[in-house]
N, C-alpha and C positions, 0 to 999 in steps of 0.2 A: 829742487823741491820748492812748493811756494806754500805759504800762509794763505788758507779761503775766507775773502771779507766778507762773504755774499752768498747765500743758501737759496734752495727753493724754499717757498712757504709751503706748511703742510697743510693738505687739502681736507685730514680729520673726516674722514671715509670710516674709518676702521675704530672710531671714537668708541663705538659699541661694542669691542673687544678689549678683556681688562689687559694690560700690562701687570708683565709680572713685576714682584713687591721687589727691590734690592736690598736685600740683608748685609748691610755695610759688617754687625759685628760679627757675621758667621766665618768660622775657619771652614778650609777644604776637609774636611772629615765626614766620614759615615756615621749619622745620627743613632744614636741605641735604637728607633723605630723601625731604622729601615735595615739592620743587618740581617732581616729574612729573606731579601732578596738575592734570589739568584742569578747570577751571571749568565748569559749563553753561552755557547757552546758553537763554534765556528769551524764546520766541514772542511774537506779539502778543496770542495769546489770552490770556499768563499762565499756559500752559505750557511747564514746563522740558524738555530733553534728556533731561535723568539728573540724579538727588538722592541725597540721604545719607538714609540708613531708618533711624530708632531709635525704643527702646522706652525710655517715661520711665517709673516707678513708684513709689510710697511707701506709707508705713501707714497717713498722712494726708494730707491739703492742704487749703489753703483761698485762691482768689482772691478779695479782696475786691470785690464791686460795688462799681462806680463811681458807683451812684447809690444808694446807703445809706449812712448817715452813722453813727446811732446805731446799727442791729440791723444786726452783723457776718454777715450773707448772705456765700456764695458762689457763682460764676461753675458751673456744671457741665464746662467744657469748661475749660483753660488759655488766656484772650488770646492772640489773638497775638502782642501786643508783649512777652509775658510771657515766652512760649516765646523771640522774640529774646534776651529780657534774660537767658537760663536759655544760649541757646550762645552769647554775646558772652561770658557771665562763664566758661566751659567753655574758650574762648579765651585771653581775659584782658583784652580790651578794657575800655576805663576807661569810667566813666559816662558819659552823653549822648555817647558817640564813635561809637557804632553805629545810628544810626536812618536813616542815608542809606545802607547798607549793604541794610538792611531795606523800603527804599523801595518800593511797588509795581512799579513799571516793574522792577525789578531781583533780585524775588526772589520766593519763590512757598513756600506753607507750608501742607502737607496734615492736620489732626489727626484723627485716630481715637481715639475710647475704646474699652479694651480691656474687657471684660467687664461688669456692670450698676453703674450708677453709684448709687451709695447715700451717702448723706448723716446724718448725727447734729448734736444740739444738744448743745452742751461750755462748763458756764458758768466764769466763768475772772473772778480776782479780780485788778484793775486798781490800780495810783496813774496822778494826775494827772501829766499833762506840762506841763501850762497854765505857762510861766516866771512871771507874772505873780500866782501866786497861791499854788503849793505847790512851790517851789523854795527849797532850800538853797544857799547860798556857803559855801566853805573856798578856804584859800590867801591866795596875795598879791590883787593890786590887778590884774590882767590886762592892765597896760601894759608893767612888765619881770620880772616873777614871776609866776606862772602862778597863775590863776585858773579854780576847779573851782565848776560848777554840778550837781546831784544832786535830785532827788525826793525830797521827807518824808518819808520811812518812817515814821513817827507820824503820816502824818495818816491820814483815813479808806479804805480801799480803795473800790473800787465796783465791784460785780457785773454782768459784759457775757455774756451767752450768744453765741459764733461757731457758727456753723455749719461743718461739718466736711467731708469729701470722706473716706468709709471705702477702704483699700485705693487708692489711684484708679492708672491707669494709663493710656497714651496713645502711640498710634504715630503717629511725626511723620515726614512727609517734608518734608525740607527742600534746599534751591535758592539760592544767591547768585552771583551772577555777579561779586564781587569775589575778584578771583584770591589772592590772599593772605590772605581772611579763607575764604575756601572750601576753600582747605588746608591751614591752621593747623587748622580743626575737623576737618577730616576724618582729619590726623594725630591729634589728640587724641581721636577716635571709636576710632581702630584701634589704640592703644596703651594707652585705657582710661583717660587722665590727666586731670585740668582743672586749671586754674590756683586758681579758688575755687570754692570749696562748692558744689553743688547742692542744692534744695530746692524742696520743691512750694509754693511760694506765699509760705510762711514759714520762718524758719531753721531752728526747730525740728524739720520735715518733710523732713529731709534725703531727698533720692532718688535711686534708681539708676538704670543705664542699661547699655541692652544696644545695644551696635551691630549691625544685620542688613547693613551694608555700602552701597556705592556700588549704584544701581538702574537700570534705562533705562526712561524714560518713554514712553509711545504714546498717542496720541489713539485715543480710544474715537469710531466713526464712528455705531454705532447710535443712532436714534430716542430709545431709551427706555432707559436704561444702571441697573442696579442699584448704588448705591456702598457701600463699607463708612464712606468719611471722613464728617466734618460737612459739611454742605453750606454753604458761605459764600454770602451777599450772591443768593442764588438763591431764596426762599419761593416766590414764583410758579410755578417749577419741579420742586416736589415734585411727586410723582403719589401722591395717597392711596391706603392699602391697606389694606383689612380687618384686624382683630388689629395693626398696626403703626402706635404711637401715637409720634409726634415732638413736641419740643419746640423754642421758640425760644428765643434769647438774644441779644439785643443786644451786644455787646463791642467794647473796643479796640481797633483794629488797627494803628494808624501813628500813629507818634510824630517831635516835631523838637526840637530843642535851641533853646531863645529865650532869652532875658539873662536870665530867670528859672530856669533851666535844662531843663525841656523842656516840651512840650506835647502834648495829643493831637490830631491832625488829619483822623483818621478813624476811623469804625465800621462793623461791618458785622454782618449778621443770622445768624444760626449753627443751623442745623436741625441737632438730630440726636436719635438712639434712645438710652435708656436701658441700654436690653435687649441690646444687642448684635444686632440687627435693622438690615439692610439698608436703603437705603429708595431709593428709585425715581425718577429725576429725567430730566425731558425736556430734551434738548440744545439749545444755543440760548442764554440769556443765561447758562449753566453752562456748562463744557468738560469732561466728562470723561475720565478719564487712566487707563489703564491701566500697573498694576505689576507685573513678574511675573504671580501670580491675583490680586491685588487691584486693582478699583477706587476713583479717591480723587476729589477734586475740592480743586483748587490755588486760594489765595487769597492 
């Protein structure tokens, strides 16, 4: 693990969209305003009733793959445990407190990227974290006096190039059937607040958000349904199309809390377009949903 001395600069593209307010004194609880709201309602197929529409955005991002170690790769699409971890924290939910929340049987989560997904290399100058080897003490003894651990600053940096996520943005529909965490967000969707920070991946990449509101779901009955979302856990199901080149990605999905403090417990395979191209999926081990004009497909 290393300490980042060195950021991109933000390019302030998205200046024209408010960031929401952080409500430092708010607890995770349901406001006496918004206890009218009702929860959906989550079929067998893993389609919801009705969900919350929002648009994520930044100047940067970066999800690190879970299977690179050294070359800081990232993800094209947000995890979707990422995206939990992004409205738990919008919430105010504590760490490892929201994964049963997020549970398949119980919740359903559409991603779209909004326009062409484009990527840069940003080399970025490191210290070690290694406690065992370029670690400093000050203070007392850290049994009744407080005792401070810090990185060398004198020792040698080292140069990591991350890969970057330019502009990136993403319309999420999202579904929980916990009553009280379903409308503690959806109050804090409609009044623009979060309890902490939002950020595309990393702190640094703080991100906005636009709420498009509460939506009602429909099953799409046709054969052959064109979607705008990523297509989750479906590759079989694509229908190739001339000019309309897809990618896949393996990711995250569901996470649980162990004495270690949590774990991943599934993954699942992510088609989607670059370009902002539709792509064509036969029904059947997919479900597709219609919203409004948009088609999505819930995972």
């Amino acid at each position: 693990m290393f300490i980042r001395l060195m950021s991109t600069r933000s390019s302030g593209r998205h200046s024209q969209i408010t960031m929401a307010r952080r409500d430092v004194d708010a607890d995770p609880v349901v406001p006496a305003d918004a206890q009218s709201v009702e929860p959906p309602t989550i079929n067998d197929m893993g389609v919801p009733d009705r969900c919350l529409s929002l648009t994520v955005r930044a100047d940067w991002g970066h999800f690190r793959r879970v299977d690179r170690t050294v070359t800081k790769q990232t993800y094209r699409l947000p995890p979707r445990t990422t995206i939990a971890g992004m409205l738990a924290a919008m919430v105010g939910s504590s760490r490892d407190s929201y994964y049963e929340m997020f549970a398949p049987e119980v919740s359903a989560i559409a991603i779209e990227p909004l326009g062409t997904i484009r990527t840069i290399t940003e080399p970025m100058l490191g210290l070690s974290t290694n406690p065992d080897e370029h670690f400093e003490n000050a203070g007392g003894t850290g049994q009744k006096t407080v005792k401070a651990s810090y990185p060398d600053s004198t020792s040698n940096r080292q140069l990591h190039s991350y890969e970057l996520l330019v502009d990136p943005a993403y319309r999420i529909d999202v579904a929980v059937e916990d009553e009280e965490f379903y409308r503690a967000l959806a109050h804090r969707l409609k009044t623009g607040t979060t309890h902490y920070p939002l950020s595309m991946g990393l702190s640094e990449y703080l991100a906005w958000i636009e709420f498009h509101g509460e939506r009602t779901v429909e099953v799409c009955d046709d054969e052959v349904v064109k979607v705008d979302s990523a297509v989750p856990g479906g590759v079989e199901s694509v229908v190739p199309h001339e000019g309309v080149r897809t990618h896949v990605e393996r990711m995250p999905s569901f996470m649980e809390a162990d004495e270690r403090g949590r774990r991943t417990t599934g993954f699942d395979d992510y088609t989607f377009t670059t370009d902002d191209s539709a792509i064509s999926v036969r029904s059947g081990s997919v479900v597709p949903s219609q919203i409004s004009d948009r088609s999505v497909i819930f995972g």
